[in-house]
C-alpha positions in Angstrom: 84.2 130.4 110.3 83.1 129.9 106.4 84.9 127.6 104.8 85.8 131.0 102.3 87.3 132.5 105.3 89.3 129.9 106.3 93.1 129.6 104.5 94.1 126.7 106.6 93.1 123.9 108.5 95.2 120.7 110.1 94.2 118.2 112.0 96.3 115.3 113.8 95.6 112.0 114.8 97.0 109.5 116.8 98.7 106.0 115.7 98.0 103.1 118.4 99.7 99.9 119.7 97.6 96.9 119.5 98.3 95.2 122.7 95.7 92.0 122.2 93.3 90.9 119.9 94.4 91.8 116.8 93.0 89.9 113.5 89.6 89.2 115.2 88.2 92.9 114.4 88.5 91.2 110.4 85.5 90.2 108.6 84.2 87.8 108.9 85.7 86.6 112.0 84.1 89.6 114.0 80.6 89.0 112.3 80.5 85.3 113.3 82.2 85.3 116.3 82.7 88.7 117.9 85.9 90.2 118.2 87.5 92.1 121.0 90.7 93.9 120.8 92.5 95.9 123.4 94.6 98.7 122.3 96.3 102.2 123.1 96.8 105.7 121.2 100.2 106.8 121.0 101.5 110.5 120.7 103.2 109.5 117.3 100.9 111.0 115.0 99.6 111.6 111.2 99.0 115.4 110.3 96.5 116.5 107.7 96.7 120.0 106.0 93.8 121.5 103.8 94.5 124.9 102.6 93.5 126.7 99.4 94.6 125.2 96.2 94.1 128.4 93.6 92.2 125.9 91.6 88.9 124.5 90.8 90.0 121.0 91.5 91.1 119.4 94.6 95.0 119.0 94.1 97.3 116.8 96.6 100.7 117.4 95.8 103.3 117.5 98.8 102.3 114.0 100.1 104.4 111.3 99.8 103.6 108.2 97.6 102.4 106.0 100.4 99.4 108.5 101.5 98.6 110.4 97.8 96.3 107.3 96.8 94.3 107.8 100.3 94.3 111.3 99.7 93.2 111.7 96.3 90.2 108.9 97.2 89.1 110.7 100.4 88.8 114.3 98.3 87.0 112.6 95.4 84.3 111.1 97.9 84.1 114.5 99.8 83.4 116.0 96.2 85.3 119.2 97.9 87.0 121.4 95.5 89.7 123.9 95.2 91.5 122.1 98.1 95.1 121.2 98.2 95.8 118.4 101.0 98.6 117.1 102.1 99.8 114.0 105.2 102.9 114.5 107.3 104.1 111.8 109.7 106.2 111.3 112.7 106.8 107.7 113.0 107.8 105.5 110.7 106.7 104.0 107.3 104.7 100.5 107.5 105.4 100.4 111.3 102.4 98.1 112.3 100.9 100.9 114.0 97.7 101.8 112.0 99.6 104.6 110.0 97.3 105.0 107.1 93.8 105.1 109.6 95.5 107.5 111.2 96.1 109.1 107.7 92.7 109.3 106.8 91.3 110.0 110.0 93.3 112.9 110.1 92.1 114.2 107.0 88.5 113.1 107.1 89.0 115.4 110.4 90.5 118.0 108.7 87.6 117.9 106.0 84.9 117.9 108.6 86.7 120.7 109.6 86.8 123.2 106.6 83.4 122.5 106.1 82.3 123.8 109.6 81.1 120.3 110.6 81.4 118.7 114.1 83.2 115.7 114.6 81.4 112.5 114.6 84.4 110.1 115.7 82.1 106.6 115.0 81.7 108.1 111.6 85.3 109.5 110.6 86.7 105.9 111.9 84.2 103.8 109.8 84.3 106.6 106.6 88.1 105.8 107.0 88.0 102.4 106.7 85.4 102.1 103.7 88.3 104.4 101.9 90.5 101.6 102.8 88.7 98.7 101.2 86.2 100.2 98.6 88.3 103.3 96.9 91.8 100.9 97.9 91.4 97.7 98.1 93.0 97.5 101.4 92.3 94.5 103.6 91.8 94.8 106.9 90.1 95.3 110.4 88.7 98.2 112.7 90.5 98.8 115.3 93.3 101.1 114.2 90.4 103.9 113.0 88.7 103.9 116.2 92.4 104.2 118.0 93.2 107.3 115.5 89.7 108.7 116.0 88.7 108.3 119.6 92.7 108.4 121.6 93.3 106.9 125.0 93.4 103.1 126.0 90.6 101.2 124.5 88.2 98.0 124.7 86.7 97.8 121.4 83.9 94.6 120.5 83.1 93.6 117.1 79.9 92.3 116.1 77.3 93.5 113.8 78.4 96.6 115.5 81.7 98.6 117.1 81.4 99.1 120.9 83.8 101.6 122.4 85.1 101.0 126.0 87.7 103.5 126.9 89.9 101.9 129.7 90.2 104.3 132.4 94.6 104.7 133.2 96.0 105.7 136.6 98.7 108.8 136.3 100.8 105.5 137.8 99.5 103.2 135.6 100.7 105.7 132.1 104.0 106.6 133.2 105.1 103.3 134.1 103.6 102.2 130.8 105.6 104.4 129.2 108.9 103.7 131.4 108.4 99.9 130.9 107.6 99.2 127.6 110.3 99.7 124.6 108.9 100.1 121.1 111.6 98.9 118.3 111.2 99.2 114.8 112.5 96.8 112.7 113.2 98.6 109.5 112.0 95.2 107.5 108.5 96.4 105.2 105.4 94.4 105.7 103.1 93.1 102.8 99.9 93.4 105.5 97.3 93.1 103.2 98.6 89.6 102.1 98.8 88.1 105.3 95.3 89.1 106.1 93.8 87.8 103.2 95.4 84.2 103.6 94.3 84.4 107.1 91.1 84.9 106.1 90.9 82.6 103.9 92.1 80.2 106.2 89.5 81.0 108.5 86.8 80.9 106.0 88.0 76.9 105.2 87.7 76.2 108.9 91.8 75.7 109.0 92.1 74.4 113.1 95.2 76.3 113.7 93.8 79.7 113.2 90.5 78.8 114.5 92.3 78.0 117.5 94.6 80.5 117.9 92.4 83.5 116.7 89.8 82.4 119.2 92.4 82.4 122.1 93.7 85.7 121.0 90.5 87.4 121.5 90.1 85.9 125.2 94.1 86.9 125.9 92.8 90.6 124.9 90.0 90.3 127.2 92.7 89.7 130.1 95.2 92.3 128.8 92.3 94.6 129.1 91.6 93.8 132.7 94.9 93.6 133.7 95.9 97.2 132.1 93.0 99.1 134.2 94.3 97.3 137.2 97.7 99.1 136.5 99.3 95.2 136.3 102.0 95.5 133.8 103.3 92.2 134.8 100.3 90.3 134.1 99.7 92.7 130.7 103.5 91.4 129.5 103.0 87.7 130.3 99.6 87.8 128.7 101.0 89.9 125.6 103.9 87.6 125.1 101.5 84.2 125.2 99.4 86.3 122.2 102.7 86.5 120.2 102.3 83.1 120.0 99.4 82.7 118.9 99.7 85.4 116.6 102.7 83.9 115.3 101.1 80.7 114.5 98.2 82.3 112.1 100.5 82.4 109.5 104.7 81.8 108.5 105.2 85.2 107.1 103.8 87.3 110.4 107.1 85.9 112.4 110.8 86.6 111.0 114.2 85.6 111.9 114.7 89.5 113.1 111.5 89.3 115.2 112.1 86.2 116.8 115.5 87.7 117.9 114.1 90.6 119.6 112.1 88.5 121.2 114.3 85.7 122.6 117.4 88.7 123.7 114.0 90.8 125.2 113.2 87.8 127.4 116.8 86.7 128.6 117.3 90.0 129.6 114.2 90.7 131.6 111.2 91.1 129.4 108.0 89.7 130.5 106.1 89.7 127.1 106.8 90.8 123.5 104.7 91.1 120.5 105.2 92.2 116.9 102.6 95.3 116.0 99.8 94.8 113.2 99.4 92.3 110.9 103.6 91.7 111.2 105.8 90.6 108.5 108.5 93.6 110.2 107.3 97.1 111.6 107.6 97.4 115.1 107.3 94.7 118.0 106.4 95.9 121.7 108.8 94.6 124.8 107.2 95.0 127.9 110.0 94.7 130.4 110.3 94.3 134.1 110.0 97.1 136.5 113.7 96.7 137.5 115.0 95.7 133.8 113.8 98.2 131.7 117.7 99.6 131.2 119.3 95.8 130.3 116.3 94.7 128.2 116.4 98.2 126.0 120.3 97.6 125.3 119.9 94.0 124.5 117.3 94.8 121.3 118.6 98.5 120.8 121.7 96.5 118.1 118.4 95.3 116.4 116.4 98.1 115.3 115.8 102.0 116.0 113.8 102.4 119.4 110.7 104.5 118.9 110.2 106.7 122.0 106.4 107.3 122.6 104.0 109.0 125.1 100.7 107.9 125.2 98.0 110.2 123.8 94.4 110.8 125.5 92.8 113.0 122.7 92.4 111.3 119.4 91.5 113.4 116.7 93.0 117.0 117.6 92.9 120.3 116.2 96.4 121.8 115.8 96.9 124.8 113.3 
């Protein structure tokens, strides 16, 4: 279909939980070191919308303040015109869960889309995250684009280049993923891009603590990603709750008083590993509990936040108009 004939397009894509290995997909870490990070796409997704705007140029009205700025930067590169765009999204703002790359994987989708182009997913995750940091100045790694692009569980390395595992899930394995772990969102906002860059810059000085502890990370995520194909929960919590505290120790804003709380009532009531999503400072922290305690550990953080019921998605970047 011509993109003349076509009055509507709308593409979804899919936000993810990082489960391990977080922070080493940043530059330069990844391009000195290598980084490796474990994660999965969840069916909590960002929804792009192209139709016909009436006008010569591309408009992007109906989209709320956080997205317009992605928007307007990913129709000015496209140099499309007579669009309007707009983002919806099911889950909530600054969550920690790679909202914006789903954002503009969904609409880099969409565009691909009206223009009668197939999808190249390597492309739309790495055109995503140039938005990010040349048109936005966002800070940041790669992991979330290639969650919103590609779907499923994944085993992503960093180097001079991205190398995309996808972790192959028992029926078993997913719906007792889904059963056991609790996803709670905080309600506290997250300055992301601040933590990162002080990271980074601590890092770049050689600062032992998050030498350390990023270097460890990348090794738990590794083992998270072993221990998920294997369908071993239990060994995926314990290993996800020793990252916490590594992540944790990269910098005093990632952990809060709320976070810490989950965390502690999580654990005495049966929780084998919790972790904060993204770069932290609030959003959402993941409870992995027990087979037997998922029902005691869910009311012991449900006073703390709003639990964020999730299915796990397998097809990344989805047509769905």
């Amino acid at each position: 279909m011509s993109a003349d004939e076509m009055k509507t397009v709308k593409v979804r894509a899919p936000t993810r939980l990082d489960l391990g290995g977080g922070w080493t997909d940043v530059p330069p870490y990844c391009d000195e070191e290598g980084g490796f990070v474990c994660n999965v796409a969840i069916a909590r997704y960002a929804t792009a919308t192209l139709s016909m705007s009436g006008h010569l140029d591309a408009t992007a009205p109906s989209t709320s303040d956080t997205d317009a700025p992605l928007v307007r930067a990913a129709l000015k590169r496209a140099r499309v015109e007579g669009v309007h765009a707009s983002i919806e999204s099911d889950f909530p703002v600054s969550a920690g869960l790679g909202g914006s790359s789903a954002a503009s994987a969904a609409l880099l989708g969409a565009l691909a889309a009206w223009r009668g182009e197939a999808w190249n997913h390597r492309e739309i995750a790495e055109e995503g995250r140039r938005i990010e940091v040349e048109e936005l100045g966002i800070a940041g790694g790669r992991q979330d684009h290639y969650a919103a692009t590609h779907g499923g569980a994944l085993a992503l390395t960093f180097s001079d280049h991205v190398d995309v595992r996808r972790i192959a899930l028992s029926a078993e394995t997913r719906a007792e993923f889904e059963r056991r772990c609790i996803l709670l969102y905080t309600g506290e906002s997250r300055i992301s891009g601040n933590n990162i860059t002080e990271v980074v810059h601590a890092y770049v000085n050689r600062e032992a603590r998050v030498v350390i502890a990023l270097a460890r990370m990348r090794t738990l995520a590794e083992e998270i990603g072993v221990a998920l194909e294997a369908g071993d929960l239990d060994a995926v919590g314990a290993l996800m709750g020793e990252h916490w505290e590594h992540q944790r120790a990269l910098h005093p804003a990632i952990p809060t008083p709320l976070i810490d709380e989950i965390v502690r009532r999580a654990a005495g009531a049966g929780a084998l590993g919790s972790k904060a999503m993204g770069a932290s400072g609030g959003g959402c922290v993941l409870v992995i509990a027990g087979a037997g305690a998922v029902k005691r550990v869910r009311a012991a953080i449900a006073p703390l936040g709003t639990i964020v019921p999730f299915a796990l998605d397998n097809d990344g970047l989805a047509r769905c108009d």
